[in-house]
C-alpha positions in Angstrom: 0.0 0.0 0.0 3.0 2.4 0.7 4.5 1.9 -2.3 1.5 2.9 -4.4 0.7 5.7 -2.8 4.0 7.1 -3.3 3.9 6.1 -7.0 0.2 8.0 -6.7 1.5 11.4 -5.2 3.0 13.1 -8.8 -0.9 12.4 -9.8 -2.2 13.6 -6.9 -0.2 17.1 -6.7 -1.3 17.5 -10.4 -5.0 16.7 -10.2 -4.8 19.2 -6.8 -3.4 22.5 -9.0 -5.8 21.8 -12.0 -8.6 21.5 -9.3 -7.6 25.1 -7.7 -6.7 26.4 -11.3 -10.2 25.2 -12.2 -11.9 26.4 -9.3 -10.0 30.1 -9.4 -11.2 30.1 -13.7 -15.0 29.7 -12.1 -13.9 32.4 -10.0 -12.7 35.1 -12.1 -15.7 34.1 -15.2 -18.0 35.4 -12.1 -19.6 31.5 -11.8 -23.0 31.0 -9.7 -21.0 30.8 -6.4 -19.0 28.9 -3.8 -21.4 25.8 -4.1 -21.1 25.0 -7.5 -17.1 25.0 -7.5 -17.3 23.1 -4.2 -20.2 20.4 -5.7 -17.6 20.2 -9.0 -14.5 19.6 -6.7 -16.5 17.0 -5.0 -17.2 14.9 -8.4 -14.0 15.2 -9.3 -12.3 14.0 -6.4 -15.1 11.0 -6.1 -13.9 10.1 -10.1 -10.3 10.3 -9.0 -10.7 8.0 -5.7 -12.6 5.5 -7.9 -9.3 5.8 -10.3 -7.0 5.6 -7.8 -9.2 2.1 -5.6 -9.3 0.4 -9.6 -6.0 1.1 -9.9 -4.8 -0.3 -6.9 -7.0 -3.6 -7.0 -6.2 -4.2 -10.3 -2.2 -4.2 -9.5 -2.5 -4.9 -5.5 -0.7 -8.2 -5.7 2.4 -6.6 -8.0 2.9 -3.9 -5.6 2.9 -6.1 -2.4 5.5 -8.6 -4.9 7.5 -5.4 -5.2 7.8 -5.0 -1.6 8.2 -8.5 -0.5 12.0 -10.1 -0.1 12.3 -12.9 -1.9 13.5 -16.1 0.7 15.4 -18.1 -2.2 16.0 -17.7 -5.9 12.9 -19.5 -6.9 10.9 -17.1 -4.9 13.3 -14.3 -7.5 10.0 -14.0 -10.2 7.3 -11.0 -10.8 3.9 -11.0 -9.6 1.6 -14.1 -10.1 -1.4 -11.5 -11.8 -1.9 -11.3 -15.6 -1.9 -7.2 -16.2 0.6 -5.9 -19.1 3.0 -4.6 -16.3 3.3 -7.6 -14.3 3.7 -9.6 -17.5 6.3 -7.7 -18.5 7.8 -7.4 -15.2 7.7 -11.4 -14.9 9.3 -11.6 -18.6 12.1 -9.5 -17.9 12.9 -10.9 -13.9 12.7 -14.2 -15.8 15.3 -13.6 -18.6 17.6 -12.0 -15.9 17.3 -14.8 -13.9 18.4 -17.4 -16.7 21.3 -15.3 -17.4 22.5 -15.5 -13.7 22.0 -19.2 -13.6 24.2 -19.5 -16.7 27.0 -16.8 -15.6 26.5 -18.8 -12.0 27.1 -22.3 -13.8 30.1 -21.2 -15.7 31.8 -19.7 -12.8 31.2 -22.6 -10.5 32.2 -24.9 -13.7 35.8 -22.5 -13.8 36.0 -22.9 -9.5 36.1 -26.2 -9.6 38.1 -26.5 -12.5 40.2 -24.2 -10.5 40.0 -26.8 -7.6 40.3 -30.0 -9.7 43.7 -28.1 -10.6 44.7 -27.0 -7.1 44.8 -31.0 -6.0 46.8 -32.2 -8.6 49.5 -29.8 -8.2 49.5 -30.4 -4.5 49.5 -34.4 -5.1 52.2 -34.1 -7.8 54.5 -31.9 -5.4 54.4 -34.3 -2.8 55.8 -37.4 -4.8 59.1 -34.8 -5.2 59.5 -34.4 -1.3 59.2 -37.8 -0.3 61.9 -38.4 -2.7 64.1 -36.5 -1.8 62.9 -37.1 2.4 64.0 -40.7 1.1 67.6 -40.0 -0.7 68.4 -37.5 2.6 67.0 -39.9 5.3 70.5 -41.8 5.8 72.4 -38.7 5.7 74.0 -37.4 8.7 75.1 -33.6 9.2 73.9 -29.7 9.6 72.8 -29.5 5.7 70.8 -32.7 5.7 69.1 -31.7 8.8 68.2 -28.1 7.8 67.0 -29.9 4.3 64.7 -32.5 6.3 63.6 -29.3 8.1 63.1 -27.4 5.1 61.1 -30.2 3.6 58.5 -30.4 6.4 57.5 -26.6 5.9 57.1 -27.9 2.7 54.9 -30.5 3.3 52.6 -28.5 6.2 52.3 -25.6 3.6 51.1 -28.0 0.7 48.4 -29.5 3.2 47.1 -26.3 4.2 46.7 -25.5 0.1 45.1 -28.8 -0.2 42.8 -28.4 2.8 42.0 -25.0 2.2 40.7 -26.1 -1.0 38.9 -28.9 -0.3 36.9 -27.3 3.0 34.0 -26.5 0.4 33.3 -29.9 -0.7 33.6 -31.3 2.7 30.9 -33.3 2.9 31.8 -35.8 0.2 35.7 -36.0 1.2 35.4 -37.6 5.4 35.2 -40.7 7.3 33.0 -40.4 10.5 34.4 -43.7 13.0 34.8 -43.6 16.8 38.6 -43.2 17.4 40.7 -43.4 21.0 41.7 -39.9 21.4 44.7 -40.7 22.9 45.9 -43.3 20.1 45.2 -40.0 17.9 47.1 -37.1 19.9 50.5 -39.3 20.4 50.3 -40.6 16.5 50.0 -36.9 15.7 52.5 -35.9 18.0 55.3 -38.3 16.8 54.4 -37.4 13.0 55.4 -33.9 14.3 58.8 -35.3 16.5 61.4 -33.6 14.0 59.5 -30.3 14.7 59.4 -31.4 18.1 63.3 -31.7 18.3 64.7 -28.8 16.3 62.8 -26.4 18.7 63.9 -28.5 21.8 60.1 -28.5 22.9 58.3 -31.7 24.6 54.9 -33.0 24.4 53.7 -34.2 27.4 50.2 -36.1 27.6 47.4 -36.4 29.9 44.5 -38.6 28.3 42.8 -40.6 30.2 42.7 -44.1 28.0 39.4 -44.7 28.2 38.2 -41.9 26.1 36.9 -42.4 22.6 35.6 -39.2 19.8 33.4 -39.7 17.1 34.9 -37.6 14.3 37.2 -38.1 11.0 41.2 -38.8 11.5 42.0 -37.2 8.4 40.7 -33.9 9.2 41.5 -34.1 13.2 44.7 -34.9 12.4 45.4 -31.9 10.5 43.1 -29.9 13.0 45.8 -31.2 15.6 48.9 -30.3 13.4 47.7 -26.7 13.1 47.4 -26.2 16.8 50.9 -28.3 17.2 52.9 -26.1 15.1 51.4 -22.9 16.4 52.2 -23.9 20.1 55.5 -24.8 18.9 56.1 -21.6 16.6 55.1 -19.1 19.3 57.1 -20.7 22.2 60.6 -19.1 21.9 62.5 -20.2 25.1 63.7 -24.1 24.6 62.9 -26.5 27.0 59.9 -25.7 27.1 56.4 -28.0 26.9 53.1 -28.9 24.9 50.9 -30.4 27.6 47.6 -32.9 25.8 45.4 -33.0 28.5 42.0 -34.9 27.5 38.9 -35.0 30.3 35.4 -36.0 30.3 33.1 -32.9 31.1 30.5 -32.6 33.7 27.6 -33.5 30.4 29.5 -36.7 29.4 32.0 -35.0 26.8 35.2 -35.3 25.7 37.4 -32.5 26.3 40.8 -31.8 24.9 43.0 -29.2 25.5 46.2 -28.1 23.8 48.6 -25.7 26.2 52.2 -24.2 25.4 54.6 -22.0 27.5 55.1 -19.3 24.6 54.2 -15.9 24.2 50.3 -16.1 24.3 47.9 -13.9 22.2 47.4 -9.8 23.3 44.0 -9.5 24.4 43.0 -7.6 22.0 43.4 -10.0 19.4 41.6 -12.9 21.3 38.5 -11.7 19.5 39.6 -12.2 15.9 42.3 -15.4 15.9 39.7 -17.5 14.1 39.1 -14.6 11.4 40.9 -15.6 7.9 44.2 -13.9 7.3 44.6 -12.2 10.6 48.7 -12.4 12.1 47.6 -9.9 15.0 50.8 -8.4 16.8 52.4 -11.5 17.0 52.6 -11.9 13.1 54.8 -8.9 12.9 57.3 -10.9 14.8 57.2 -14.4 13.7 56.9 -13.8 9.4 55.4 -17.3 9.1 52.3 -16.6 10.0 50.3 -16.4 7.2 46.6 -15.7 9.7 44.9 -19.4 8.1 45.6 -21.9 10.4 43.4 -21.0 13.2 40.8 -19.8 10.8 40.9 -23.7 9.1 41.0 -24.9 13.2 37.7 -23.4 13.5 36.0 -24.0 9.9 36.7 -27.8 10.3 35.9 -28.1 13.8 32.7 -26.9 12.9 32.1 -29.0 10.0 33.1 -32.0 12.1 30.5 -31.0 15.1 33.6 -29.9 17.5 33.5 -27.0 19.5 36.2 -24.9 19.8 37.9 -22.2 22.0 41.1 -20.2 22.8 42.5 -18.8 25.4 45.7 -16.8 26.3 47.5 -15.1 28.9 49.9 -12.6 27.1 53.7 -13.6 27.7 52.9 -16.7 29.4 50.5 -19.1 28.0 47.7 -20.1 25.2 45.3 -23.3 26.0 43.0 -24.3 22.5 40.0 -26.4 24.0 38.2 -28.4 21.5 35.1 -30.2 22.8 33.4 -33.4 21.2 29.8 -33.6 21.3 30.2 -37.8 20.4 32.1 -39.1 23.0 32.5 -42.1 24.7 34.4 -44.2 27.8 35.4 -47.3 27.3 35.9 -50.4 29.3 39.5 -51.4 29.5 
């Protein structure tokens, strides 16, 4: 109704000045009177009421389209009525619409393309490590170790590519099984032992043995590397520790939390760790950071039905807690 009665007001001003410029021409001819410009004012508004209520049956339906927010694409078309302007209207939404799904289409068809392309590459990079992780694994010395090192930033950076590009089709690349959390942290943690050794850190685990996850080892696993090589990459003093604690909560769920000894996160950055591309102050001091490993943390956490949090006190400590909703004790 608002809409067409702003659409209405240009015809409403006009029919108002021809009514007084009418009215002032009775005037000035010396007419019979007030009564008879009054009694003609009053027909003529009566005829344009009666315009304006056929006017506004007669399209009711395509101005309440007009000011309706379409939930979905398929709700995207004109009015349902058959008047020229809504036909029209329908004709051309329609048209529009068919050219989006086909611009849509072709860029989705390029993505994944794009995609398609992404995991090759990674997959054909990898078989060039592991060769050369093979022809330097006998060798002793400084060079060979810095190579091995070298190798595993490699590897870690290749993953993230391949898991950053893979978190949209999620759903049709995981496992769902019931795992022993413990069994998972110390495989992880002994995948991640050469890291472990060149920054003279130790992992020390708390899990209580009894405690199995529902969730997917694959993406865990590489949930659990990301958390590693932060702790690790933000502790700076050696000797330090990792400490895997895993706990049943109060509502029956497995708990597990990750805490280092490094520098922790400035509170002021607590609120945007998990935001895509975001160092904060620490990334102007460590130049790895690249701001996407918390931010893949929390997108596959989620995807997997995990909960996760973080928590830092600057200059001393950072805890990530991740919490599984499927969770289970078993008998030993």
């Amino acid at each position: 109704m608002k809409l067409f009665v702003r659409e209405q007001i240009p015809l409403i001003v006009v029919y108002l000045a021809q009514l007084i410029l009418i009215t002032l021409v009775y005037r000035l001819d010396g007419g019979s009177g007030v009564s008879v410009s009054l009694y003609a004012a009053l027909l003529s508004t009566c005829l344009l009421l009666g315009y304006l209520a056929y006017r506004y049956i007669s399209n009711r339906t395509f101005y309440e389209r007009l000011e309706t927010v379409p939930a979905s694409l398929d709700e995207a078309g004109g009015p349902s009525q058959d008047s020229p302007l809504a036909v029209s209207l329908r004709g051309l939404l329609g048209s529009q619409f068919r050219l989006y799904k086909n611009d849509l289409h072709s860029y989705r068809h390029k993505l994944e393309e794009h995609i398609h392309f992404i995991n090759q590459w990674v997959h054909g990079m990898k078989t060039p490590l592991s060769v050369i992780h093979l022809m330097i694994q006998d060798k002793d010395g400084p060079p060979f170790t810095a190579i091995g090192d070298e190798l595993d930033r490699l590897k870690k950076g290749l993953d993230t590519v391949l898991y950053t590009a893979r978190l949209d089709t999620f759903e049709h690349d995981f496992y769902v099984e019931r795992l022993d959390l413990e069994t998972l942290v110390r495989g992880v943690t002994s995948e991640q032992k050469r890291l472990f050794i060149r920054n003279r850190i130790f992992p020390t685990i708390k899990i209580d043995e009894r405690i199995a996850v529902t969730t997917d080892e694959k993406w865990l696993s590489f949930v659990l590397t990301q958390i590693i090589t932060n702790a690790i990459r933000y502790t700076t003093e050696v000797g330090k520790n990792v400490y895997f604690h895993g706990y049943i909560q109060e509502e029956k769920r497995a708990v597990l939390e990750i805490r280092d000894e490094g520098v922790g996160i400035p509170a002021g950055d607590l609120p945007r760790v998990f935001d895509p591309y975001f160092t904060g102050v620490n990334g102007r001091t460590f130049q790895e950071s690249t701001g996407m490993g918390l931010y893949l943390v929390k997108q596959i956490c989620g995807k997997l039905g995990h909960e996760v949090s973080i928590c830092s006190e600057e200059g001393k400590s950072t805890t990530v807690r991740i919490v599984f909703r499927e969770s289970y004790l078993t008998n030993m």
